[in-house]
DSSP file (Angstrom, degrees, kcal/mol; ACC not computed):
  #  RESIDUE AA STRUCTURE BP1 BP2  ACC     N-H-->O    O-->H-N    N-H-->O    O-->H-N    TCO  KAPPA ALPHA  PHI   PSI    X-CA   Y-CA   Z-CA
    1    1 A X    >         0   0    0      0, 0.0     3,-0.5     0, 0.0     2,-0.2   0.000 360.0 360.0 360.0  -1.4  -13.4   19.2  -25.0
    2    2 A X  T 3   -     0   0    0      1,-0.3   117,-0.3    92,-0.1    90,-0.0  -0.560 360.0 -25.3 103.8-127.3  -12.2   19.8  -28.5
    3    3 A X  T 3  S+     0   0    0     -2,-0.2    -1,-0.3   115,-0.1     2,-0.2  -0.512  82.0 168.1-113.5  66.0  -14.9   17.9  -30.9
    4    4 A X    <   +     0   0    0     -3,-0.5    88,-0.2   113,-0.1    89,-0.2  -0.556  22.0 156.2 -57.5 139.4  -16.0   15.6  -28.8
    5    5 A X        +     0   0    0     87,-0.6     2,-0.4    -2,-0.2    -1,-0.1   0.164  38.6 115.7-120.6   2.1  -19.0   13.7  -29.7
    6    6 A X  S    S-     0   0    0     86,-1.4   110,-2.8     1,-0.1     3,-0.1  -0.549  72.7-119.1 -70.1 126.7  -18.5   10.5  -27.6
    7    7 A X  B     -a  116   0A   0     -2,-0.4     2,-1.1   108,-0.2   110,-0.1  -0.269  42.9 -72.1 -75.0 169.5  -21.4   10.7  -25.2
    8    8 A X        +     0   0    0    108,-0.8     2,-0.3   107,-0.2   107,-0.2  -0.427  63.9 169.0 -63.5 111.6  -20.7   10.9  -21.5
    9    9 A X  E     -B  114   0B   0    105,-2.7   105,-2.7    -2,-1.1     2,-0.3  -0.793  22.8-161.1-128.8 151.4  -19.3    7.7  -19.8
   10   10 A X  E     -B  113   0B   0     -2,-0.3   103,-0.2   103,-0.2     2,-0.2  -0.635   3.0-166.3-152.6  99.2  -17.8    6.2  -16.8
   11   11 A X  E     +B  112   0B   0    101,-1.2   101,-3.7    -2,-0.3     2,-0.2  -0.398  20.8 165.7 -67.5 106.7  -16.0    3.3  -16.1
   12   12 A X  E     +B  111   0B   0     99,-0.2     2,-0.3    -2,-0.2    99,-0.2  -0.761   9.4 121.6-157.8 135.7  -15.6    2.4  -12.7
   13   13 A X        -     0   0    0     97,-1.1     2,-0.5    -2,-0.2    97,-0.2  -0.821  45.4 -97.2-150.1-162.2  -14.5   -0.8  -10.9
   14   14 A X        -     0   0    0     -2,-0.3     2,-0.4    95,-0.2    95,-0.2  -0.894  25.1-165.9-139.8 165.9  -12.4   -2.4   -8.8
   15   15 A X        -     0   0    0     93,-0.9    93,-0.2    -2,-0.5     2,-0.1  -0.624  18.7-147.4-124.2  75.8   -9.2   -4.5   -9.2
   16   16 A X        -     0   0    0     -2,-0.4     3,-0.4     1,-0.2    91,-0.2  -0.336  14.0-161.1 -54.6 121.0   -7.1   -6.7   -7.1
   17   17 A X  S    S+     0   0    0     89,-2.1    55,-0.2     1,-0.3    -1,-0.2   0.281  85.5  70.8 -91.0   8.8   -3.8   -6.2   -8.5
   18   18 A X  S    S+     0   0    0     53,-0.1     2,-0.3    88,-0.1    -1,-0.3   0.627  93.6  63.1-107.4 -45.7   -2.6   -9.5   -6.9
   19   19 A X  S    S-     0   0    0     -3,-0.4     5,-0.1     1,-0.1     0, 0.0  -0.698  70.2-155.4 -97.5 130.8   -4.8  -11.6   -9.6
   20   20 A X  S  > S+     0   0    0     -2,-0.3     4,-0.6     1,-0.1    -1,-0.1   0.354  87.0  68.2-102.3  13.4   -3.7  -11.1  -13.1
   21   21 A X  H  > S+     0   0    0      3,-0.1     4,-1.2     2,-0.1     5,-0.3   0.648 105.5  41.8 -73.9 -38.7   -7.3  -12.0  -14.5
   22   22 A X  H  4 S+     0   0    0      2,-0.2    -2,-0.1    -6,-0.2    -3,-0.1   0.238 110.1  53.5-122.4  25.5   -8.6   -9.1  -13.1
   23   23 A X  H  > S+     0   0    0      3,-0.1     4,-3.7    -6,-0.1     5,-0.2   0.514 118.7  42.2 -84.4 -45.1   -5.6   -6.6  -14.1
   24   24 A X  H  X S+     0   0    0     -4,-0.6     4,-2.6     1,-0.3    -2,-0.2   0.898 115.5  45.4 -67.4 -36.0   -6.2   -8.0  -17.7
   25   25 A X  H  X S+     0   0    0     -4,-1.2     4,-2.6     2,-0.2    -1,-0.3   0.806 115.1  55.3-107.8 -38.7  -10.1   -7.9  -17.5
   26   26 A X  H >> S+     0   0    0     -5,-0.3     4,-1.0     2,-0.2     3,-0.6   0.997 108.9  44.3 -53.5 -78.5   -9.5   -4.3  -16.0
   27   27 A X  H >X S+     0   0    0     -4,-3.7     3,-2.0     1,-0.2     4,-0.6   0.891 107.8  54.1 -31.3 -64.2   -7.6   -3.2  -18.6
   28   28 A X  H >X S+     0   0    0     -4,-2.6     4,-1.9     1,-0.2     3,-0.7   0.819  98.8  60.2 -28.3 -42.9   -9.6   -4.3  -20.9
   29   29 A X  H << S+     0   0    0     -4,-2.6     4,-0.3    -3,-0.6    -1,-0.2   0.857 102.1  63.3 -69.8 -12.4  -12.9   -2.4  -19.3
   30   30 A X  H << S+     0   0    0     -3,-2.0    -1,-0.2    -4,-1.0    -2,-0.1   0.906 104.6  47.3 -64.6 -22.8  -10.6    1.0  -20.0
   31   31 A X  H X< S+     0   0    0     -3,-0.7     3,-2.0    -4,-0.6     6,-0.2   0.633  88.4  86.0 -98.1 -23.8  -10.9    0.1  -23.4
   32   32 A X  T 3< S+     0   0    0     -4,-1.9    -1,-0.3     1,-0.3    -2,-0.1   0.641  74.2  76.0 -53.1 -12.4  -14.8   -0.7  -23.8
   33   33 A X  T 3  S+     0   0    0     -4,-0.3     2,-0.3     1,-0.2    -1,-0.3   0.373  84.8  72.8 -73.5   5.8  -15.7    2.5  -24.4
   34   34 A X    X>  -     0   0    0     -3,-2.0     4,-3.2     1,-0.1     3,-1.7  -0.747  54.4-171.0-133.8  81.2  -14.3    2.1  -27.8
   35   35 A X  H 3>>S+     0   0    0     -2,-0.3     4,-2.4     1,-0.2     5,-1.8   0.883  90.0  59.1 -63.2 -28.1  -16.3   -0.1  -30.5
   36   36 A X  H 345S+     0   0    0      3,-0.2     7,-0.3     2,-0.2    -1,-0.2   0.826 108.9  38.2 -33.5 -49.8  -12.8    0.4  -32.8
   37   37 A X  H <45S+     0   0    0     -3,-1.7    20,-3.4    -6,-0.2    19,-0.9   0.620 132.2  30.6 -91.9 -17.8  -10.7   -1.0  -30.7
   38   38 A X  H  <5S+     0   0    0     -4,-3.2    -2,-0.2    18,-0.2    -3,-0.2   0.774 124.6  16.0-115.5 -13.5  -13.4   -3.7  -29.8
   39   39 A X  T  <5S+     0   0    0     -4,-2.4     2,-1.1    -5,-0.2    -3,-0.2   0.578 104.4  85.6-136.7 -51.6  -15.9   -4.9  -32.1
   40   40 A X    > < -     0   0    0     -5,-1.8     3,-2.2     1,-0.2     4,-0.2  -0.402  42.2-177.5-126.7 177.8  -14.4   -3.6  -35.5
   41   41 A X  G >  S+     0   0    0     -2,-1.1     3,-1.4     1,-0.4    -1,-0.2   0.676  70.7  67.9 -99.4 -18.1  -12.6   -5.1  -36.9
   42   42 A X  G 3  S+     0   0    0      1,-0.3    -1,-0.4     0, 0.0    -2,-0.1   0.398 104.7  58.0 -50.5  -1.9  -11.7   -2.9  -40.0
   43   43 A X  G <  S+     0   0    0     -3,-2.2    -1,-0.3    -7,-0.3    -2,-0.3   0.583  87.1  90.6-114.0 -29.0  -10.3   -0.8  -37.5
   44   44 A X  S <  S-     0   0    0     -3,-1.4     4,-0.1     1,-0.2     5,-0.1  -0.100  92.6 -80.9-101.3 149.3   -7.9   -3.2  -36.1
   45   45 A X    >   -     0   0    0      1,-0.1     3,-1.8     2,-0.1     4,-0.2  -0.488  46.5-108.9 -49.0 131.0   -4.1   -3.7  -37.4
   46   46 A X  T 3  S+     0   0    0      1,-0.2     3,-0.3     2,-0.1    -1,-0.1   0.693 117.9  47.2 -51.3 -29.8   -4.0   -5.9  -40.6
   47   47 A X  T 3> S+     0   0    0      1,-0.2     4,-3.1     2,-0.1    -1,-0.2   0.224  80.8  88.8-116.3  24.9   -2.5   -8.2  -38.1
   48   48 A X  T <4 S+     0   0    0     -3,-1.8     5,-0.3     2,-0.2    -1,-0.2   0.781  93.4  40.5 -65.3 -41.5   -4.2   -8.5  -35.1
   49   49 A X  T  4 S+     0   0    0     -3,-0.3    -1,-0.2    -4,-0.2    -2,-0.1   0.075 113.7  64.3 -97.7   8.5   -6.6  -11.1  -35.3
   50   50 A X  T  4 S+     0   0    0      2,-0.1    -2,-0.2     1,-0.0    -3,-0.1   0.862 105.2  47.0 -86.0 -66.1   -3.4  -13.0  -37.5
   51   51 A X  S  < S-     0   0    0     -4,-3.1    -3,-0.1     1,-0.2    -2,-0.1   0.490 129.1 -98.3 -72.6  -2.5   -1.3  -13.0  -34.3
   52   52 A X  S    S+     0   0    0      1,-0.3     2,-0.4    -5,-0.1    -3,-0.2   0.812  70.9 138.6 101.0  14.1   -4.3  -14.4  -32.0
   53   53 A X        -     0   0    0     -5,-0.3    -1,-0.3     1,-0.1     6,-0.1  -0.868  54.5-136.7-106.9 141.8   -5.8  -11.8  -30.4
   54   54 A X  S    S-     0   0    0     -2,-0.4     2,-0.2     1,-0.1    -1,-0.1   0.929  81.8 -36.5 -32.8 -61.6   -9.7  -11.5  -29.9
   55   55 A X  S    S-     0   0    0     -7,-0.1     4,-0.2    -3,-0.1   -17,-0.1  -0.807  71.3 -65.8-157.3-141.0   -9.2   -7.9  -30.8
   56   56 A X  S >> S+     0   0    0    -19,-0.9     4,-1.8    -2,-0.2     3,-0.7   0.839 113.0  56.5 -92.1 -21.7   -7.6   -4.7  -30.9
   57   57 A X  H 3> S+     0   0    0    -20,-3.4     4,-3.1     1,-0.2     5,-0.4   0.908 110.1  45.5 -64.5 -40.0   -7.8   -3.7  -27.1
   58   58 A X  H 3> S+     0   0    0    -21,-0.5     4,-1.7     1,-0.2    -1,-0.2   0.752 100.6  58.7 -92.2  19.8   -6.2   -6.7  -26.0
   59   59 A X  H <> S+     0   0    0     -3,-0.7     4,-2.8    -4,-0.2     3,-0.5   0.946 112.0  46.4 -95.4 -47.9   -3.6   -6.8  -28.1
   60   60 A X  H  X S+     0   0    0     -4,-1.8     4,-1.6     1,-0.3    -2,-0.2   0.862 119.1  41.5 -50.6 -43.6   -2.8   -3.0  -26.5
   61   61 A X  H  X S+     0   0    0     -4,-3.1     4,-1.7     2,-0.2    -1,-0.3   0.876 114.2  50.1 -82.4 -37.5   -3.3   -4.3  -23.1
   62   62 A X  H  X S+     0   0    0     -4,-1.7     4,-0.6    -3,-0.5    -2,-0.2   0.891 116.1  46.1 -57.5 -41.9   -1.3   -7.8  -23.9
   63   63 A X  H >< S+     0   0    0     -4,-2.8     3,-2.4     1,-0.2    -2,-0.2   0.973 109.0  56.3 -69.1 -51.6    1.6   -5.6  -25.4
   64   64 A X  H 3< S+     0   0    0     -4,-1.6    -1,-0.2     1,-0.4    -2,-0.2   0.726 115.5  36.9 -23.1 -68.3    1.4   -3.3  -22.4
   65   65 A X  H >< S+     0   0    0     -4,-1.7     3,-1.0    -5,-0.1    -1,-0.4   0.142  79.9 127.9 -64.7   7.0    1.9   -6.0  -20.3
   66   66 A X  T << S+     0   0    0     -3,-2.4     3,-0.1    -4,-0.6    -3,-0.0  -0.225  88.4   2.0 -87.6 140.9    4.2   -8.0  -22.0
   67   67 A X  T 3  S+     0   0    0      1,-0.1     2,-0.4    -2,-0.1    -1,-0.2   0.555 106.9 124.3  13.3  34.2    7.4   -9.0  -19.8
   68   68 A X    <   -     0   0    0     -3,-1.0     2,-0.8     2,-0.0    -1,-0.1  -0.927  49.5-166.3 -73.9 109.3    5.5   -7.0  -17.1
   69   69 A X        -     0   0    0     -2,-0.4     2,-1.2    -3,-0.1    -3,-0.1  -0.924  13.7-159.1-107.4 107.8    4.8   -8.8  -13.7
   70   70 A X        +     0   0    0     -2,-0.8     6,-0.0     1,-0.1    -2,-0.0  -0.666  32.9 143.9 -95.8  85.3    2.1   -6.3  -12.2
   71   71 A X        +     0   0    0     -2,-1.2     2,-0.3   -51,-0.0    -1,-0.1   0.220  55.4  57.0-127.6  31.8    2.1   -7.0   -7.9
   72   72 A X  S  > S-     0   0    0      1,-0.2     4,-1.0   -55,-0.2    34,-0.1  -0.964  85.3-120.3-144.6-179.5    1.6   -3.7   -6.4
   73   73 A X  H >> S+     0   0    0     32,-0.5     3,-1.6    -2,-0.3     4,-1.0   0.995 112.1  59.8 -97.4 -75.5   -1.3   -1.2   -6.9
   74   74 A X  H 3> S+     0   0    0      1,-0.2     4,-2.8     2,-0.2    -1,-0.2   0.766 105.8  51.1 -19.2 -60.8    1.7    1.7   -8.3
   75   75 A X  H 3> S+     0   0    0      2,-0.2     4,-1.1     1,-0.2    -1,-0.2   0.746 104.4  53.8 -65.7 -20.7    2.7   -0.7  -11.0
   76   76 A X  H XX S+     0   0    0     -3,-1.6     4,-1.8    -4,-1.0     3,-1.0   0.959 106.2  55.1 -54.4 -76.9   -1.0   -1.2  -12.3
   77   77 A X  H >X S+     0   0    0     -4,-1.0     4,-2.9     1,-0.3     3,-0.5   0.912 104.4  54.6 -49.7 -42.4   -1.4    2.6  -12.7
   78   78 A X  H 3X S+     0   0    0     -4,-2.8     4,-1.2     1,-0.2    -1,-0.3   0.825 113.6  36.2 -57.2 -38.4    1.3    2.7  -14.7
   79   79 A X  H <X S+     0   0    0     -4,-1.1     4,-0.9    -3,-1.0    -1,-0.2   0.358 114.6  58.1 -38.0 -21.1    0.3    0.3  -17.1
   80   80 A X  H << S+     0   0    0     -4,-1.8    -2,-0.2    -3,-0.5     4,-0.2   0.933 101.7  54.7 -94.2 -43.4   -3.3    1.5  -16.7
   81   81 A X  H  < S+     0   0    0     -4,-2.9     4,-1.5    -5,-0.2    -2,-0.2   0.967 108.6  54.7 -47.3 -67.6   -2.4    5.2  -17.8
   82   82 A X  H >X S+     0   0    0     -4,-1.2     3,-3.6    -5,-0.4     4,-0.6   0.752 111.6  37.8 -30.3 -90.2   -0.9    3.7  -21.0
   83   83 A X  T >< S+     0   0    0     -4,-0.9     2,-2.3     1,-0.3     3,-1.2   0.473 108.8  63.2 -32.9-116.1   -3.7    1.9  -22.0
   84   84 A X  T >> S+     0   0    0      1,-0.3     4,-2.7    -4,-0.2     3,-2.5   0.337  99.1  59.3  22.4 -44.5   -6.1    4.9  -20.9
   85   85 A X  H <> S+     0   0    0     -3,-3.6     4,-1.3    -2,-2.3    -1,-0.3   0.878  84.7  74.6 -89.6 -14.7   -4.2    7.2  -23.7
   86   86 A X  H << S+     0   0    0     -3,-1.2    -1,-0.3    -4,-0.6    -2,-0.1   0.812 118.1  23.5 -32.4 -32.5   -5.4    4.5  -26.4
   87   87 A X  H <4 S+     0   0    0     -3,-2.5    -2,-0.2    -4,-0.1     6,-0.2   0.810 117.2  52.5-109.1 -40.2   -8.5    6.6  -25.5
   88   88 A X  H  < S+     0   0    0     -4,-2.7    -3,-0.2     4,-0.1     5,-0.2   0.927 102.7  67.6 -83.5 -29.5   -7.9   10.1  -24.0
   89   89 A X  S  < S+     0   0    0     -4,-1.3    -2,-0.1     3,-0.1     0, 0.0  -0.200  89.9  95.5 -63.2-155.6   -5.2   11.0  -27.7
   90   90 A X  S >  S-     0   0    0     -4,-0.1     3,-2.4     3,-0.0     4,-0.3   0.875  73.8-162.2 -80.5 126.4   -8.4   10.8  -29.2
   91   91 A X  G >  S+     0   0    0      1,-0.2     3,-3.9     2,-0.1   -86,-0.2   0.981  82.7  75.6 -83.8 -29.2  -10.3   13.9  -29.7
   92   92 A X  G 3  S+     0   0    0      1,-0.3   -86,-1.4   -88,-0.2   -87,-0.6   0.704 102.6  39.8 -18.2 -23.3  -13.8   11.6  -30.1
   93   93 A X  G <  S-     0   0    0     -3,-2.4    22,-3.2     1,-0.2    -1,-0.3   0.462  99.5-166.4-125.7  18.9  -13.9   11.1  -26.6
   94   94 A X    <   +     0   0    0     -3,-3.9     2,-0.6    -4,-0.3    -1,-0.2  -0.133  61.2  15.6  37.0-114.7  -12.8   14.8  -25.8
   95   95 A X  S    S-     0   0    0     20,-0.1     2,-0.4     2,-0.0    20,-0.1  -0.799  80.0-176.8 -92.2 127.1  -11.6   15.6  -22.0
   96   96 A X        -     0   0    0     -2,-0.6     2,-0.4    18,-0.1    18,-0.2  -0.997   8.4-154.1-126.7 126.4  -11.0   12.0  -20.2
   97   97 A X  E     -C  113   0B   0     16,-1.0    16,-1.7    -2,-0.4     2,-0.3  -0.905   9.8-162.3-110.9 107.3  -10.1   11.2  -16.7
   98   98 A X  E     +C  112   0B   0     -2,-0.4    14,-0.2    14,-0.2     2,-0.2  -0.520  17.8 168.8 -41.9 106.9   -8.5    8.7  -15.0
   99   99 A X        -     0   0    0     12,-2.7     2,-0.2    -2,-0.3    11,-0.0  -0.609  14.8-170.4-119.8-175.4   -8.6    7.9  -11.0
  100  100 A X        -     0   0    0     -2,-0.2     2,-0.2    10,-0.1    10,-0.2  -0.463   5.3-169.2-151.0 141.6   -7.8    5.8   -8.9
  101  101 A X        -     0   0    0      8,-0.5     2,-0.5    -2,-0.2     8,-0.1  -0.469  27.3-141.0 -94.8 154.4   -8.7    5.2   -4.6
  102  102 A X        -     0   0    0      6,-0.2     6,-0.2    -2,-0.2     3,-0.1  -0.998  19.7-175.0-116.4 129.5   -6.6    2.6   -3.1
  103  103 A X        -     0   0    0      4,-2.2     2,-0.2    -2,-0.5     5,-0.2   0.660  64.4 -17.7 -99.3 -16.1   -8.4    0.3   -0.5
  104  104 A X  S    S-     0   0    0      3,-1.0    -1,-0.3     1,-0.0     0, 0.0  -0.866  92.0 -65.9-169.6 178.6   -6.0   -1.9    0.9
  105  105 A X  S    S+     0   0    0     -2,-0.2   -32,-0.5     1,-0.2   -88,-0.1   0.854 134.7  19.9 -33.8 -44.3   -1.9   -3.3   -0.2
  106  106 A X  S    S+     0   0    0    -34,-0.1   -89,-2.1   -90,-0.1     2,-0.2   0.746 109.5  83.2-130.6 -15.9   -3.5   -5.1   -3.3
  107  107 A X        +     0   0    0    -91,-0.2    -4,-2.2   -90,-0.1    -3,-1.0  -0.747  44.0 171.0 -91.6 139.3   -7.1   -3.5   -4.1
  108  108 A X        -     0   0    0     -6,-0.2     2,-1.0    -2,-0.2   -93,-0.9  -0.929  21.9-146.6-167.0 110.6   -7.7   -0.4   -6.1
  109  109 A X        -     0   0    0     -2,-0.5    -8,-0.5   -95,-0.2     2,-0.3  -0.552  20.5-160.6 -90.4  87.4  -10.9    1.0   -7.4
  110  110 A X        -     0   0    0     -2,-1.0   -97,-1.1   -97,-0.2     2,-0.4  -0.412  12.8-173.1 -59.1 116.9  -11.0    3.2  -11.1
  111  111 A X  E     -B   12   0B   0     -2,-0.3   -12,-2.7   -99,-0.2     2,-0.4  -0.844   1.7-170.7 -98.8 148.8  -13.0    5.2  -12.3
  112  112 A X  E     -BC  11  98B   0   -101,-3.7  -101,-1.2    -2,-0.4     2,-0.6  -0.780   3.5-171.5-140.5 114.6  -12.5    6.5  -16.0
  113  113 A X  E     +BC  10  97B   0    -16,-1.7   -16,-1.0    -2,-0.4     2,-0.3  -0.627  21.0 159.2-102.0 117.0  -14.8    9.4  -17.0
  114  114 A X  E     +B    9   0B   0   -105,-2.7  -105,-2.7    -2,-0.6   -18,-0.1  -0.963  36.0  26.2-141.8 154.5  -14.5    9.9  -20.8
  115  115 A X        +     0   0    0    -22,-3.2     2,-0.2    -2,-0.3  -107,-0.2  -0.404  54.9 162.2  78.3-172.5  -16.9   11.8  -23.7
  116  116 A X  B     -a    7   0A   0   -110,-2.8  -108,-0.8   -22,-0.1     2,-0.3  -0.905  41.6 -35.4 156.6-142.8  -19.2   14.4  -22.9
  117  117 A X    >   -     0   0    0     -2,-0.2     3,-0.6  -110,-0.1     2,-0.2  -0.931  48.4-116.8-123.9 146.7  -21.2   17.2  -24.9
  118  118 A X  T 3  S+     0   0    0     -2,-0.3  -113,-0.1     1,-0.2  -115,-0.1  -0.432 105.0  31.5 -70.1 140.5  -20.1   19.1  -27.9
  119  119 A X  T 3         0   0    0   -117,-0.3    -1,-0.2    -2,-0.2  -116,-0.0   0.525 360.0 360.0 104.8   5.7  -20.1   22.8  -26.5
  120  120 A X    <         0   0    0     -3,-0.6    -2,-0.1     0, 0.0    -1,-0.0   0.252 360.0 360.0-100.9 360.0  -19.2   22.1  -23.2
C-alpha cells in the first residue's frame, strides 16, 4: 500500500447502463472518495468552475464521456476504469480495486475498495 493514509472505503452500487443519469451519477460516486476532486476547490483546474462544471470530478467524468454513447455494460467499464485511475495513480488512497458483477444485458453492480492502513 505505499503511504497510504486514506482510511478504508468502499463504494458499491449498482448501475443501469441503459440510463445515462445513472452512468453519470455512477461515475461520479467513484470519485467521492476524494474531497480534491470534490469539494475543493483550490484543488481544481484554474478553469473548471470557468467552463461550468460543479467541480473537478465531473469535469473528469464529463470529459470521459464526451462523444461517448455508453449502451452496453463492456462500454461502461471502460469508461469507469478511466475515471477509477483519477483515484488508484494516487498513492493517498494506496492499493484500490475495482469490480464489477453483471446482473442482467443492462445492469451492473461496482464495488470500489480504496484506502486502508499505513503498514499493511
Amino acid at each position: 500500500m505505499a503511504n497510504c493514509t486514506a482510511e478504508l472505503n468502499i463504494n458499491h452500487f449498482w448501475i443501469n447502463v441503459k440510463d445515462e443519469n445513472d452512468v453519470l451519477q455512477g461515475l461520479l460516486s467513484l470519485l467521492e472518495v476524494d474531497a480534491d476532486l470534490t469539494e475543493n476547490e483550490e484543488q481544481f483546474r484554474d478553469d473548471t468552475i470557468e467552463l461550468g462544471f460543479e467541480n473537478e470530478a465531473e469535469r473528469i467524468v464529463k470529459e470521459e464521456l464526451k462523444d461517448k454513447k455508453i449502451n452496453d455494460i463492456e462500454g461502461f467499464k471502460q469508461v469507469a476504469r478511466k475515471v477509477a485511475e483519477h483515484i488508484s495513480s494516487q498513492e493517498f488512497f494506496g492499493a484500490c480495486e475495482l469490480s464489477f458483477v453483471a446482473t442482467d444485458t443492462k445492469t451492473v453492480v461496482i464495488a470500489f475498495a480504496t484506502g486502508g492502513s499505513q503498514g499493511v
